[in-house]
C-alpha positions in Angstrom: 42.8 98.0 148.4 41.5 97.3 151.9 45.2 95.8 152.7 46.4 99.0 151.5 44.6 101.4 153.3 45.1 99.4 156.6 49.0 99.9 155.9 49.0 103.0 155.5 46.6 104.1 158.7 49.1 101.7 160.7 52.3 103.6 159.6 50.8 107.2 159.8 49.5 106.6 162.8 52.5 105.5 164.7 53.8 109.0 163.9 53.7 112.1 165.7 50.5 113.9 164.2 52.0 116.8 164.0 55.7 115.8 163.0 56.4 118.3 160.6 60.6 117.8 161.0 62.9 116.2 162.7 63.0 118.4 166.2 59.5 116.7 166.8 61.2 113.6 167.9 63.5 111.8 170.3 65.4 108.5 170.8 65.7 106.6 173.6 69.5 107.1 175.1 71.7 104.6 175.5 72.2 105.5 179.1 68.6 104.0 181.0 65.9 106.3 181.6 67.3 109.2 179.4 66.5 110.3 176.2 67.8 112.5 173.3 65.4 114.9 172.1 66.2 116.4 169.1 64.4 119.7 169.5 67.3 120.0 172.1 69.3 120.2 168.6 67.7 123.2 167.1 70.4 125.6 165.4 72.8 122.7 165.1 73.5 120.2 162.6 72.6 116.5 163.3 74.1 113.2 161.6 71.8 110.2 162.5 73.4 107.2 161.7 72.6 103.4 162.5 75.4 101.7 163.6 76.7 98.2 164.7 79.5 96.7 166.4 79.6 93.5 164.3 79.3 94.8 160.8 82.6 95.1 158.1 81.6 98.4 158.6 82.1 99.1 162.1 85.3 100.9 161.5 83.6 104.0 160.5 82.6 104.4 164.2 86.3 105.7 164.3 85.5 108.4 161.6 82.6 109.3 163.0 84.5 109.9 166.0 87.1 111.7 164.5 84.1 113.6 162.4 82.4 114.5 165.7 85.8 116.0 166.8 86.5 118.3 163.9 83.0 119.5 163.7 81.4 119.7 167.5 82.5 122.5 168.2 81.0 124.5 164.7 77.6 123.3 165.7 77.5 119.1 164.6 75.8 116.8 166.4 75.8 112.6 165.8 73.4 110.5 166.7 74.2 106.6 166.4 71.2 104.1 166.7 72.2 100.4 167.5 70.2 98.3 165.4 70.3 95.0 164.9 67.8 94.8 162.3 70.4 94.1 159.0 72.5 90.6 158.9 72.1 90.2 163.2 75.6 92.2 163.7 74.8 94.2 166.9 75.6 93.1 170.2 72.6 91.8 172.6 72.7 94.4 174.9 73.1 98.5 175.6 75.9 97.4 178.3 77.7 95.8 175.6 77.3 98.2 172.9 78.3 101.0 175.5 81.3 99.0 176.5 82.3 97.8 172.9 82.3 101.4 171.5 84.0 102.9 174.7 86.5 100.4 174.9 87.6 100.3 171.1 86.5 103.4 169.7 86.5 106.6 172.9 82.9 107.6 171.0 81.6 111.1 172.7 78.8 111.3 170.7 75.6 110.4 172.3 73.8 106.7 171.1 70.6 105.8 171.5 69.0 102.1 172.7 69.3 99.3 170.2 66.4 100.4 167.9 64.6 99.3 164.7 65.1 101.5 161.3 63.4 99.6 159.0 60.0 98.5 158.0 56.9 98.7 160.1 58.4 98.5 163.5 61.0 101.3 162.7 61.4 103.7 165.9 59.0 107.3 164.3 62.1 109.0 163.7 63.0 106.5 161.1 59.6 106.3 159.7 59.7 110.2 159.2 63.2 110.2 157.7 62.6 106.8 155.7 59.7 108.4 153.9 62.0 111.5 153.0 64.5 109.8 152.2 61.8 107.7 149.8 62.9 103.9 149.2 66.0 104.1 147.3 67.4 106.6 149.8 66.4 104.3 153.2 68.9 102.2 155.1 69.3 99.0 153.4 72.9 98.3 155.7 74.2 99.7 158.8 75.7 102.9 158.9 73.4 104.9 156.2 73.6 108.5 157.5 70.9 110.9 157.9 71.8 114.3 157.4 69.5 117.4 159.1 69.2 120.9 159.0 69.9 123.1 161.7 66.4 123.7 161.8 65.0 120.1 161.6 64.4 119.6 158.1 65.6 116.6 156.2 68.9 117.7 154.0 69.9 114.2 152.7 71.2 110.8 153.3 74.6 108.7 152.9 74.8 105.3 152.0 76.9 103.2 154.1 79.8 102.6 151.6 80.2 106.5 152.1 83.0 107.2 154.5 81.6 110.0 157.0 85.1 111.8 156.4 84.3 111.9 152.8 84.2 115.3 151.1 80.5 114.5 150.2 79.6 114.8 153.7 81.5 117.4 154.9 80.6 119.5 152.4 77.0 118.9 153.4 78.1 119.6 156.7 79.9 122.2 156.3 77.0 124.3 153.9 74.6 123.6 156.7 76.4 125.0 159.2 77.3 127.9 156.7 73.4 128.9 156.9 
C-alpha cells in the first residue's frame, strides 16, 4: 500500500497542478530553445502523434503530411513527438530526425524533441493524455494518435495500425472542427 501511494504522489506530482486540458501544456520544439505551447492552439484542432523514423510505420509520416495539407487551413494542427521509447527505432539525434523527415517526407508540421510517452518518465503531456486515454487506449507503438478539441479537451485516440487518412480520423477531425 505504501508502494502504491508513493506511485501515485510521484506521477501526480510531475503534472501541472492545475492541468485541467491539454492547452495547459507544451513540448519542447524540435528546433533548440523553442517550444510549442499548446495554449497557442486554442480554437484549433490538434493531432499529437509519436512518431519514428525507423519503425514499419514510418510511412504514415507521409499521410500525416498529406493530412496536415488538406486540413491546415480548416483549423488542424499536428504535433509529432520523436520517441525512441518502443523497439529503439528513432534516430539519435534532433539533427537527424529534422533532416530524415525533411529530406524524405517535406513535413510542415511542427515536431517536438525526442521525448518519452510512456511510463513514469513520460513528458506531462503524455501523462495527462495517457490517463485519459486509460491503459488500453495509451501508446503501446509509435504513431498512436491523440486527438484534441479545439478547446483542449481530450476527444480520443488512434491506434497506430490506423492510417491518419482513414475515414475514422477525419471524421473525428472533421466534427471537431464542425463545433
Amino acid at each position: 500500500m505504501k508502494n502504491l501511494l508513493v506511485f501515485l504522489i510521484i506521477i501526480f506530482s510531475s503534472m501541472p497542478a492545475s492541468a485541467k486540458n491539454a492547452h495547459d501544456f507544451s513540448f519542447s520544439a524540435l528546433e533548440a530553445g523553442k517550444e510549442i505551447k499548446l495554449s497557442e492552439f486554442k480554437d484549433k484542432v490538434v493531432l499529437v502523434v509519436n512518431t519514428a523514423c525507423l519503425c514499419g510505420f514510418t510511412p504514415q509520416y507521409e499521410e500525416l503530411q498529406k493530412l496536415y495539407d488538406e486540413y491546415k487551413e480548416k483549423g488542424l494542427v499536428i504535433i509529432g513527438v520523436p520517441s525512441d521509447d518502443f523497439g529503439g527505432q528513432e534516430l539519435d539525434t534532433e539533427e537527424d530526425v529534422k533532416k530524415y523527415v525533411d529530406d524524405k517526407f517535406k513535413i510542415t508540421f511542427p515536431l517536438t524533441r525526442i521525448s518519452k510517452v510512456k511510463g513514469s518518465d513520460a513528458i506531462p503531456f503524455y501523462k495527462w493524455a495517457n490517463k485519459k486515454a486509460g491503459f488500453i487506449g495509451s501508446p503501446k507503438w509509435n504513431f498512436h494518435k491523440y486527438l484534441i478539441s479545439k478547446n483542449g479537451d481530450f476527444i480520443d485516440w488512434f491506434s497506430t495500425k490506423t492510417s491518419p487518412t482513414s475515414d475514422k480520423i477525419k471524421k473525428a477531425i472533421e466534427a471537431e472542427l464542425a463545433k
